[in-house]
C-alpha positions as CSV (number, residue, x, y, z in Angstrom):
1,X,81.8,1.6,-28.8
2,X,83.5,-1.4,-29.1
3,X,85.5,-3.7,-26.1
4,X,88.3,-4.8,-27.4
5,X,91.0,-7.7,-25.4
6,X,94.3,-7.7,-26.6
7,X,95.9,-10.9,-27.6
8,X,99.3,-12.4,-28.1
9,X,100.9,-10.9,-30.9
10,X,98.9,-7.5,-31.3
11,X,100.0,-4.2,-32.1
12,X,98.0,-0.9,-31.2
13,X,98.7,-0.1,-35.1
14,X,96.8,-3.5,-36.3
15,X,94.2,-3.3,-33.5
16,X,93.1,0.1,-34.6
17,X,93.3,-1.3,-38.5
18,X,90.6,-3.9,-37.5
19,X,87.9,-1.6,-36.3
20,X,88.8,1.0,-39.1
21,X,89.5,3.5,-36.8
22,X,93.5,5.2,-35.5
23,X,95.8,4.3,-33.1
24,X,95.7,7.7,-31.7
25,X,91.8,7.5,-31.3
26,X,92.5,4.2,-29.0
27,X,95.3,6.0,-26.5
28,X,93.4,8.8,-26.5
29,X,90.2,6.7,-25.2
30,X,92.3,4.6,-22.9
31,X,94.5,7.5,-21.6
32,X,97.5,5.3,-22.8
33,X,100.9,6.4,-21.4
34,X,102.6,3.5,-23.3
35,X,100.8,2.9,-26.1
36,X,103.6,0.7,-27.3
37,X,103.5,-1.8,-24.5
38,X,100.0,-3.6,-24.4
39,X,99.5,-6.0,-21.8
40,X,97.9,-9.7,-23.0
41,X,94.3,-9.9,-21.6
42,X,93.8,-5.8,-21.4
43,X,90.2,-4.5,-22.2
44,X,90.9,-1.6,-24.7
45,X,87.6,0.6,-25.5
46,X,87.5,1.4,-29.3
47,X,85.9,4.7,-29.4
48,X,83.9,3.8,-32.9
49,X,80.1,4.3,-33.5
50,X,78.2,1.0,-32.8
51,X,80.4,-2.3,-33.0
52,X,81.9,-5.0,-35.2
53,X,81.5,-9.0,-34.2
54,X,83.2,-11.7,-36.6
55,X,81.3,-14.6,-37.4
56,X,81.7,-18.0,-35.4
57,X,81.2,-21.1,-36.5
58,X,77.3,-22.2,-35.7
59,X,76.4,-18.4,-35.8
60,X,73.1,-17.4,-37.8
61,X,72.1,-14.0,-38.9
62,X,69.2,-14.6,-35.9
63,X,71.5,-15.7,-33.6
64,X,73.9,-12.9,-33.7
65,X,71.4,-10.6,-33.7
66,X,69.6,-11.4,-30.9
67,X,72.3,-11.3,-29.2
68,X,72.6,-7.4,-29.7
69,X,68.9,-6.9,-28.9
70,X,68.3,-7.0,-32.7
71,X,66.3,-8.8,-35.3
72,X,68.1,-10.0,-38.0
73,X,66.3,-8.1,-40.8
74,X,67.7,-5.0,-39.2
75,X,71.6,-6.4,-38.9
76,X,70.9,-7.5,-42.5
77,X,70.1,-3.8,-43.7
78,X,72.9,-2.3,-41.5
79,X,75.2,-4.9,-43.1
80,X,73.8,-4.4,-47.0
81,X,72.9,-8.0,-46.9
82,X,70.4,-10.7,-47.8
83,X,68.2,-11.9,-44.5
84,X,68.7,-15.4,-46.3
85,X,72.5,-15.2,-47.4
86,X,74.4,-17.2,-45.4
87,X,77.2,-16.5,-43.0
88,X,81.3,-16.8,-43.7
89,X,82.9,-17.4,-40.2
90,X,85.7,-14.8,-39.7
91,X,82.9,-12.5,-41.8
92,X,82.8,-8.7,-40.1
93,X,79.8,-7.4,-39.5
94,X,78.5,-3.9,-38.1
95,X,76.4,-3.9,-35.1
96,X,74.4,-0.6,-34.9
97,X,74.6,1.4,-31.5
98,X,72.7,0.7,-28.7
99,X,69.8,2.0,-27.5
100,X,70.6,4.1,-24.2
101,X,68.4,4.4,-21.2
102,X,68.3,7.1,-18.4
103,X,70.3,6.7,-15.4
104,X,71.2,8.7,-12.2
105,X,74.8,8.3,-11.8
106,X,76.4,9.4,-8.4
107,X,80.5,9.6,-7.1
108,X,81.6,9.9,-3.6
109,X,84.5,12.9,-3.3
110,X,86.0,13.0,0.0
111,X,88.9,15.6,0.5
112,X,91.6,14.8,2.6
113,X,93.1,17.2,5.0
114,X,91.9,21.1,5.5
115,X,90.8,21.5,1.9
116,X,90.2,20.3,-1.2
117,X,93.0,19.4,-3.5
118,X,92.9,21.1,-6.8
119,X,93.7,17.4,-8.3
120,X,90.7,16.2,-7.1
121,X,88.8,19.2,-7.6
122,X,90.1,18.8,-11.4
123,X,88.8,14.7,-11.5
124,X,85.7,16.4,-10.9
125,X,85.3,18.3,-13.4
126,X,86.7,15.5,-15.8
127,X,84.0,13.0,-14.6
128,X,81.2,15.7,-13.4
129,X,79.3,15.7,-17.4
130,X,78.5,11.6,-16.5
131,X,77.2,12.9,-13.0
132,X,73.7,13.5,-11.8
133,X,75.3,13.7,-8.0
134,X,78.9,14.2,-6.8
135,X,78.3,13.5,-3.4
136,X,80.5,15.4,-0.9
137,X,82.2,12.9,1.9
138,X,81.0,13.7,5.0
139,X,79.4,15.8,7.4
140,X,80.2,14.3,10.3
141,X,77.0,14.2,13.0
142,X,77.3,15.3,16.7
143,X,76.0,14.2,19.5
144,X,74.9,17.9,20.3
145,X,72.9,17.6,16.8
146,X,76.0,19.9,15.2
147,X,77.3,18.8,12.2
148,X,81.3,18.9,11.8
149,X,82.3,21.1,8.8
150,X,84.0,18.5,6.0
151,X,86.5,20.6,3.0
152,X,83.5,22.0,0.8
153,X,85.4,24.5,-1.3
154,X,85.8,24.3,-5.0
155,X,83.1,21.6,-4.9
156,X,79.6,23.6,-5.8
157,X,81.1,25.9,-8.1
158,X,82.6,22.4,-10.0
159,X,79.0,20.8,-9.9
160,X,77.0,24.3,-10.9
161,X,80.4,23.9,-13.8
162,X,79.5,20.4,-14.6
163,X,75.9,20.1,-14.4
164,X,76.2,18.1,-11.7
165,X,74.2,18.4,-8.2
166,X,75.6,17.6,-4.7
167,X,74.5,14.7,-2.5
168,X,75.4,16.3,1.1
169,X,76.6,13.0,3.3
170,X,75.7,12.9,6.5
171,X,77.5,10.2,8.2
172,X,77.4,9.1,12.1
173,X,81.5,8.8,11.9
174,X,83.7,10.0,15.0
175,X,87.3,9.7,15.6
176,X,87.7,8.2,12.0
177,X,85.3,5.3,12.4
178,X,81.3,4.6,12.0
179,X,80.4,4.8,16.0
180,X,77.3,2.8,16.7
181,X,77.0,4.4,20.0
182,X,77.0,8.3,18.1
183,X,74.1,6.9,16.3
184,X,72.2,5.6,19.5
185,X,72.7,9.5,21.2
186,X,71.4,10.7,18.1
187,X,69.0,8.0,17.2
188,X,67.4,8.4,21.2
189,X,67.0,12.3,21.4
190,X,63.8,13.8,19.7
191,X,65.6,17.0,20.3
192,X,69.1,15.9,19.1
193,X,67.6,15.2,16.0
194,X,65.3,18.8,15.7
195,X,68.9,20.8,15.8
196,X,70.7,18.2,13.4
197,X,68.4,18.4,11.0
198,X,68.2,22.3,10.9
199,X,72.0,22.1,10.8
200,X,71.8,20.3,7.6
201,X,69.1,22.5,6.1
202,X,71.3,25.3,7.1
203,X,74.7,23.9,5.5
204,X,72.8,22.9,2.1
205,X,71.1,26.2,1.5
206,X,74.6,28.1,2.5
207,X,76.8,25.7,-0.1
208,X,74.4,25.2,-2.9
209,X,74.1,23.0,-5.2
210,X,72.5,20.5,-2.5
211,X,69.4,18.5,-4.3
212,X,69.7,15.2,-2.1
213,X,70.4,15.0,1.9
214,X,72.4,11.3,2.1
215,X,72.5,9.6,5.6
216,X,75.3,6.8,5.9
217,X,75.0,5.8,9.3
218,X,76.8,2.3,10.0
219,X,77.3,0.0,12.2
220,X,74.3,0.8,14.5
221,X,73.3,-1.5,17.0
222,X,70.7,-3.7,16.3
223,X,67.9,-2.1,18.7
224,X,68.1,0.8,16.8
225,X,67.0,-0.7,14.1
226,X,63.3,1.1,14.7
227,X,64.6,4.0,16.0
228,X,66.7,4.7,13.0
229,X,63.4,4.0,10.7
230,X,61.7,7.1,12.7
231,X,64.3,8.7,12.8
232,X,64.2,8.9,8.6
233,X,60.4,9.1,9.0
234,X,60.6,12.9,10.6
235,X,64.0,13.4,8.1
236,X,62.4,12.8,5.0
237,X,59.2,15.0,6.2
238,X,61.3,17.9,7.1
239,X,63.6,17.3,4.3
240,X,61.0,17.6,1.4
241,X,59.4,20.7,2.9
242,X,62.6,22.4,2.7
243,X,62.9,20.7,-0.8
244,X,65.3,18.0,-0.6
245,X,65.6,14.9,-1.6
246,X,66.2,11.8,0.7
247,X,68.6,8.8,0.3
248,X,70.6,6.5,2.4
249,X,73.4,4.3,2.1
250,X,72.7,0.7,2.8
251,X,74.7,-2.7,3.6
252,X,74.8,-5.1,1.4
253,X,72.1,-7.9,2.1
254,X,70.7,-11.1,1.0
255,X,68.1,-11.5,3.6
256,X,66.0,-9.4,6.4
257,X,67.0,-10.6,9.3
258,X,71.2,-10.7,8.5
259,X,73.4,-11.2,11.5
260,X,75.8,-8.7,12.4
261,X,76.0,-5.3,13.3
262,X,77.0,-3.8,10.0
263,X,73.7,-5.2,8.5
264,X,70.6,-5.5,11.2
265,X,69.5,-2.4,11.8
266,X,69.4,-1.4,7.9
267,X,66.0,-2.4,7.4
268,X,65.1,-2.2,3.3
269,X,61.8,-2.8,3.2
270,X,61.3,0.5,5.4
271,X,64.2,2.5,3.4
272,X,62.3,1.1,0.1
273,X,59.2,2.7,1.8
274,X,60.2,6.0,3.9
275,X,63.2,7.8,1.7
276,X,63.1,8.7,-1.9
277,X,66.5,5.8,-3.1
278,X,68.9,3.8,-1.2
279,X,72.7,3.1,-2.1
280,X,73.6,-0.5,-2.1
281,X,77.0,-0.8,-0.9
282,X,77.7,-3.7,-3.0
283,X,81.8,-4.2,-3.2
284,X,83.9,-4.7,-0.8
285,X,83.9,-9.2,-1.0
286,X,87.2,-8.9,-1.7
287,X,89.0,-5.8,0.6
288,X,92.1,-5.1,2.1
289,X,93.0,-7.1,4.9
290,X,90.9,-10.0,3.3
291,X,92.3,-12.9,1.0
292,X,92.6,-12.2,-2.7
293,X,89.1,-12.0,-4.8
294,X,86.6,-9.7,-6.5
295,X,85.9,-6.5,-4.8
296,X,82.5,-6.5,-6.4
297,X,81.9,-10.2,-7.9
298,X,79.1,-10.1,-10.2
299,X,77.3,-13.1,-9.1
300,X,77.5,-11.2,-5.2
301,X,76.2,-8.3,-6.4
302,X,72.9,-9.7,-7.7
303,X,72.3,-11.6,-5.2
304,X,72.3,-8.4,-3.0
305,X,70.1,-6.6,-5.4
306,X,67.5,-9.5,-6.2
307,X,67.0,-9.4,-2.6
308,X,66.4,-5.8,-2.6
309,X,63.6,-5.7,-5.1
310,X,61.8,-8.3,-2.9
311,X,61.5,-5.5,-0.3
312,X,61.7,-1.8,-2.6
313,X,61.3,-0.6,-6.5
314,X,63.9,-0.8,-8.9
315,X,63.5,2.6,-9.3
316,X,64.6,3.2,-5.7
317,X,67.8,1.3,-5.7
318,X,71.0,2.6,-6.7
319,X,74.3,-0.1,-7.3
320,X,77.3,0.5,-5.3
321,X,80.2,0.2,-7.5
322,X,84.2,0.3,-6.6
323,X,86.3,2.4,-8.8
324,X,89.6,0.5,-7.4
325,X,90.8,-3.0,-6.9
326,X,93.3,-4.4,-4.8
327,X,97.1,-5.4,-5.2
328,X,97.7,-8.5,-2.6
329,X,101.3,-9.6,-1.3
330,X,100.8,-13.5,-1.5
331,X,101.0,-15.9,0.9
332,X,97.8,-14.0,2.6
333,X,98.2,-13.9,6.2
334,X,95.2,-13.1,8.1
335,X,95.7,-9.7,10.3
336,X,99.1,-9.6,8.1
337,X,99.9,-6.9,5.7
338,X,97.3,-5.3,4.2
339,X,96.2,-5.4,0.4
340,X,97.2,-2.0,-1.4
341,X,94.3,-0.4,-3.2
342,X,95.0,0.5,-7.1
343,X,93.2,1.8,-9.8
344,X,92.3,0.0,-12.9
345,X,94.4,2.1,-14.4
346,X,97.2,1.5,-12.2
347,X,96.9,-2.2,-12.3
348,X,97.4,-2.3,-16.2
349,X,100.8,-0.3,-15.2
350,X,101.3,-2.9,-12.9
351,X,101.1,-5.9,-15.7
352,X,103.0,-4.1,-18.2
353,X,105.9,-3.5,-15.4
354,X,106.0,-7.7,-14.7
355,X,104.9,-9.0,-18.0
356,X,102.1,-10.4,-16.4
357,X,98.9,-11.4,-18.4
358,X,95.7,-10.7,-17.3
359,X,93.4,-13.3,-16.7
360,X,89.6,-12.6,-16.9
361,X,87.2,-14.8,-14.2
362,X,83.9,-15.4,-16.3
363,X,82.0,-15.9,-13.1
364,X,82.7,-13.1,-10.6
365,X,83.2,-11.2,-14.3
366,X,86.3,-9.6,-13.0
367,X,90.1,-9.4,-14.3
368,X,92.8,-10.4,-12.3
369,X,96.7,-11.4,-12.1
370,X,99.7,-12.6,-10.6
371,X,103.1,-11.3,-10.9
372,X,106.5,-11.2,-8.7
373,X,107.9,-8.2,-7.2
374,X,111.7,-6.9,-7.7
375,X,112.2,-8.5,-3.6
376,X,110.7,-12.2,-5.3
377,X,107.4,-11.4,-3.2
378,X,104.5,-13.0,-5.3
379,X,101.2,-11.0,-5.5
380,X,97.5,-11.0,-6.9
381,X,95.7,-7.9,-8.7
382,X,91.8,-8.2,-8.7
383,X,90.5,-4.9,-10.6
384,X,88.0,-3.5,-13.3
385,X,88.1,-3.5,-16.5
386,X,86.0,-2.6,-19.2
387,X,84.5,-6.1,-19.4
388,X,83.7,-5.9,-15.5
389,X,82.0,-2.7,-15.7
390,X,79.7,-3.5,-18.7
391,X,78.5,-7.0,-17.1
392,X,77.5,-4.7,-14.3
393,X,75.7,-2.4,-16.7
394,X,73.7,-5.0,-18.5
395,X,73.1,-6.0,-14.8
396,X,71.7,-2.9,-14.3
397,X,69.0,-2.3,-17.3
398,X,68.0,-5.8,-17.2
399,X,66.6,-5.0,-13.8
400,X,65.9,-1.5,-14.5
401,X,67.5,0.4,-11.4
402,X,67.4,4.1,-10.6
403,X,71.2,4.1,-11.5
404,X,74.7,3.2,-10.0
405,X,76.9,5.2,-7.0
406,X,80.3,4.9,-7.3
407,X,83.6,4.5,-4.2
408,X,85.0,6.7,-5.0
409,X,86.9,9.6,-7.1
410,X,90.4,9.3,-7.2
411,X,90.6,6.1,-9.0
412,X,91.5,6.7,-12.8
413,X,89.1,4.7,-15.0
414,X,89.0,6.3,-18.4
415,X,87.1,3.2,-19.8
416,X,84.2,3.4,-17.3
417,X,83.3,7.0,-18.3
418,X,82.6,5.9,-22.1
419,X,80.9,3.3,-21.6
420,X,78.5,4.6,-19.3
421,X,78.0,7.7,-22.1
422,X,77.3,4.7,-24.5
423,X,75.0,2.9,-22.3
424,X,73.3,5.8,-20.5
425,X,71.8,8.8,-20.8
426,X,72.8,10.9,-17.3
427,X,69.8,12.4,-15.8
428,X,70.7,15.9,-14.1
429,X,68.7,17.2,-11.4
């Protein structure tokens, strides 16, 4: 699999003539609708086996193939070469796949309305072979210890289609926002929690499917920050003996003791310790009603996740990922109009529309551009691209984490399913 940017001048015929491949193999990957109008700066995946890189000047056989995680006696026998021969810059040479590792791989659905649209429902399925959880958005806890009923229908029969299993999400949300004071009632009440947690026993075992019990309670105060550690102590006991597995959803922090309400009562070290993996919601820097950047800048990200290892396994953490960016009408105004979520998909729409070209930060490894609307209002694109998503995959095996747990389906990202079939291989449970 190669990552291809386009450049001034390119065609999708000459493009696809350079990696010896078609042009109908490339729209086909990259769900093209206009294969005829590529924008400057896109990240085009060629669907080929393994890769191509040109020689640059300074390169050595060594160099290049370290680079790859080779040595360069094996690029030199893939090539039909001499170790010794030296190198022609502009010279093409074959890089040899990669070598995958295993991976859990988790999406957040969450139906809208009284059911569950047969559009999303059919996402599902187009995503749910990459999928070790599709993890249904949410169950909304009680203060009684009921759970209200989310949309569910269409969804197990999908996973059981798919091969996928279903995360069940059990969130502390009321009145369409995380109430820290739903999660105190709950968090207070021995007996509270004794019904909840036979509602969700009851719930999984009637949908099906269920392998993982997903708690994403936010913004509790911070003097339940014990409570909500007990809390998961007696969940995660009663839990496995029914036979589930145990996972939360975490803020995303660079130290223990982080201000704010969002953050202080997550406590990793004793997530890393009581429940079987933990969602990092890593995204989110740049969001809607906040100036233009990165949702998920890659330098943010690891800062979030080197702090996790300091207090649980890799094994136990899971990187949040967006599946969207953000479309900002410029000047920014704080408490002004608010950024317009787009998928990456949408945004290369976007470019093409405005003959804009797409810029690519190297440090927050994230793609991005301006353009001016029919009304002469300027605006700002931060999205993903193939590029973004890779650095965030050689993020993830170089620290060798459970997997990545993505915000959320209904963002079209053809580009981000192949890659992570040619990085990963998807564990099913």
């Amino acid at each position: 699999m190669q990552i291809h940017v386009v450049q001034p001048g390119q065609s999708l015929f000459g493009i696809a003539q350079a990696y010896s491949t078609t042009p109908q193999s490339i729209i086909e990957a990259n769900q093209l609708e206009h294969p005829e109008r590529l924008v400057v700066g896109q990240a085009l995946v060629i669907p080929i086996t393994g890769s191509f890189y040109w020689v640059q000047q300074g390169d050595t056989l060594t160099s290049i193939a370290q680079r790859f995680g080779l040595n360069a006696a094996t690029l030199a026998r893939f090539n039909g070469i001499d170790v010794n021969t030296p190198l022609q810059v502009g010279t093409r040479l074959y890089i040899p796949p990669m070598q995958k590792r295993n991976t859990e791989v988790n999406i957040y659905i969450e139906p809208t309305g009284q059911s569950v649209s047969e559009t999303l429902l059919n996402e599902a399925r187009s995503v749910g072979q990459y999928l070790t959880y599709l993890a249904a958005f949410s169950y909304e806890a009680r203060r009684d210890g009921s759970l209200e009923p989310m949309p569910i229908e269409g969804i197990p029969e999908v996973a059981r289609e798919t091969g996928a299993s279903i995360m069940m999400v059990v969130s502390n949300l009321e009145n369409g926002q995380f109430s820290g004071e739903l999660g105190r009632a709950i968090l207070q009440s021995s007996a509270v929690q004794d019904v909840l947690l036979e509602n969700i026993v009851d719930e999984a075992n009637r949908i099906g499917q269920v392998t993982d019990i997903h708690f994403d309670f936010e913004f509790l105060p911070a003097d339940q920050r014990e409570a909500y550690n007990n809390f998961l102590r007696k969940a995660t006991n009663y839990l496995h003996e029914n036979g589930f597995l145990v996972s939360t959803a975490l803020a995303p922090k660079t130290s223990a003791e982080q201000a704010g309400q969002w953050y202080e009562a997550h406590d990793y070290r004793a997530h890393g310790e009581i429940v079987d993996f933990s969602v990092l919601m890593t995204y989110e820097w740049g969001y809607s009603a906040g100036p233009p950047m990165a949702v998920s800048p890659i330098t943010e990200v690891e800062k979030v996740i080197q702090f996790a290892l300091t207090q649980m396994p890799a094994e136990k953490i899971m990187m949040g990922q967006n599946l969207y960016g953000y479309d900002w009408t410029l000047p920014f105004v704080p408490g002004g109009q608010y950024a317009r979520a787009v998928s990456p998909q949408r945004a290369i729409e976007i470019a093409a529309a405005n003959n804009a070209v797409i810029d690519y930060d190297t440090t927050a490894q994230a793609p991005n551009f301006n353009y001016v609307d029919d009304a002469g209002k300027a605006h700002k694109v931060w999205f993903e691209d193939a590029r973004s998503i890779q650095a965030k995959f050689n993020l993830m095996k170089r620290l060798n984490l459970r997997g990545i747990s993505y915000w959320k389906l209904g963002f079209a990202f053809p580009q981000n399913w192949l890659l992570i079939s040619e990085n990963f291989n998807v564990v099913k449970r």
